[in-house]
C-alpha positions as CSV (number, residue, x, y, z in Angstrom):
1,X,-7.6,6.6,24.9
2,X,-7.0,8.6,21.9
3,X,-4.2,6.7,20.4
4,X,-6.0,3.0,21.2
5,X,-8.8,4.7,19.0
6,X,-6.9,6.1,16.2
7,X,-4.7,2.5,16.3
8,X,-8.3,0.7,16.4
9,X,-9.1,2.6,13.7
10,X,-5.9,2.6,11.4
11,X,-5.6,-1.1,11.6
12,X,-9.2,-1.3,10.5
13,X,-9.2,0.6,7.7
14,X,-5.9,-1.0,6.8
15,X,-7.6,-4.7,6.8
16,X,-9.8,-2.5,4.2
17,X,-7.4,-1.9,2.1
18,X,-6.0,-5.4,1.8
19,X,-9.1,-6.9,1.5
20,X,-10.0,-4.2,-1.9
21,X,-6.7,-4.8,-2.5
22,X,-6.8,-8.9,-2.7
23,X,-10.3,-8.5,-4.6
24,X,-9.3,-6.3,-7.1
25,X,-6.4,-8.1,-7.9
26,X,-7.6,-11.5,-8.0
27,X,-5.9,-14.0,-10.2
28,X,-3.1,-11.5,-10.6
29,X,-1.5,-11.4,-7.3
30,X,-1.8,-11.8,-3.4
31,X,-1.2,-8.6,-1.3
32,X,0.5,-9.5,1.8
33,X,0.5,-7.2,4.9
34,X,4.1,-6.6,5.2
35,X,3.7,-4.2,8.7
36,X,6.2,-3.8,10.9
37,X,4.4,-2.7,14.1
38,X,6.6,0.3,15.5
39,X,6.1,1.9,11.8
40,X,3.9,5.1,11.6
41,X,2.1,3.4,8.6
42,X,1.1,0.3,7.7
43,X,2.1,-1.5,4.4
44,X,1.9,-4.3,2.1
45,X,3.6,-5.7,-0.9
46,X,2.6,-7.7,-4.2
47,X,3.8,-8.8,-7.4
48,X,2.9,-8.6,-10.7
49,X,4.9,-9.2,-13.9
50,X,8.1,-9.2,-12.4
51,X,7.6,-5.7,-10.5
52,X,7.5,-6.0,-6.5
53,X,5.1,-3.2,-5.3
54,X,5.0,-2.1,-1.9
55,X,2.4,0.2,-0.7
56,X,2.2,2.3,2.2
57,X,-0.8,3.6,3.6
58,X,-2.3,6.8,5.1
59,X,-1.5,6.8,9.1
60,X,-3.5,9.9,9.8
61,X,-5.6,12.8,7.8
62,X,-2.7,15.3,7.8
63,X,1.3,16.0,6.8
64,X,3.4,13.5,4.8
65,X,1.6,10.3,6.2
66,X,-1.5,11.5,4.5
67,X,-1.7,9.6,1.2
68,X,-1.3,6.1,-0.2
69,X,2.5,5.6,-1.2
70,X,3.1,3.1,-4.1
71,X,6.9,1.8,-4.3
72,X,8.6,-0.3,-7.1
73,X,11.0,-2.6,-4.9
74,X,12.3,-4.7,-8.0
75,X,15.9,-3.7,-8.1
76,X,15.6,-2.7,-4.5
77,X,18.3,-6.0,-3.6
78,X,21.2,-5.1,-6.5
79,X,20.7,-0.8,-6.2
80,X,19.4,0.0,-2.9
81,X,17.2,2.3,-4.8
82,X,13.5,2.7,-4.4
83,X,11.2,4.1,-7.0
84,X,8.3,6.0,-6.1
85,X,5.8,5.5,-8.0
86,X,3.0,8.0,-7.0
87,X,1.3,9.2,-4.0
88,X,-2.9,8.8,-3.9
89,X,-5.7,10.1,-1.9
90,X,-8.0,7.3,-2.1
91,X,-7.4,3.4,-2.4
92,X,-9.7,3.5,-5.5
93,X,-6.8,5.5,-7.0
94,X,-4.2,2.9,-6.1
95,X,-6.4,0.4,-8.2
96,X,-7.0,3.2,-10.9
97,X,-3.4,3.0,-11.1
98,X,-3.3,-0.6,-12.4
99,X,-6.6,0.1,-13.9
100,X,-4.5,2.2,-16.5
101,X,-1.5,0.0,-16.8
102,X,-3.6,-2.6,-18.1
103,X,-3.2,-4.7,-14.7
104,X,-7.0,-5.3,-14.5
C-alpha cells in the first residue's frame, strides 16, 4: 500500500510540474513528459533557442533523487555528453532559472 501511495502521489505532483511548467513557458515552448515508467524519477524535456532541456524531478524527500535536475541535451547526439545544469529544491526555482536567463 505504501508504494501505490507514494506512486499516486509522485505522478501527481509530477502532472504539477508540467502543468507550471507548460504555463510558465507559454509561447516559448511545450514541455513534454518524456517518462520512462521503470525510472525512479519522472522527467520531461523542452526546447528553447536551440538548447534541448530535460528535467528530472524529485522521486522522494531524501538522497540524490531529492531535487529538480535540469540537463542541456543539445549536443547530447554528436558527444554523448550531458551538461548539468543545476540541481533545485523547488519547481519555482526551475522557472527562476529561466527567469534569470531572460527566458520569461
Amino acid at each position: 500500500m505504501t508504494n501505490e501511495i507514494k506512486k499516486f502521489y509522485w505522478n501527481q505532483n509530477f502532472q504539477n510540474c508540467l502543468a507550471i511548467l507548460n504555463y510558465e513557458l507559454q509561447g516559448v515552448c511545450e514541455v513534454v513528459d518524456d517518462s520512462y515508467g521503470n525510472d525512479e524519477s519522472p522527467s520531461c524535456t523542452f526546447t528553447i533557442d536551440g538548447v534541448q532541456y530535460k528535467l528530472f524531478c524529485p522521486s522522494d524527500y531524501k538522497g540524490e533523487y531529492s531535487n529538480f535536475l535540469l540537463l542541456d541535451e543539445t549536443n547530447y547526439d554528436t558527444d554523448f555528453e550531458i551538461k548539468v545544469i543545476d540541481q533545485y529544491v523547488t519547481i519555482c526555482d526551475v522557472i527562476d532559472y529561466f527567469k534569470n536567463i531572460n527566458v520569461i
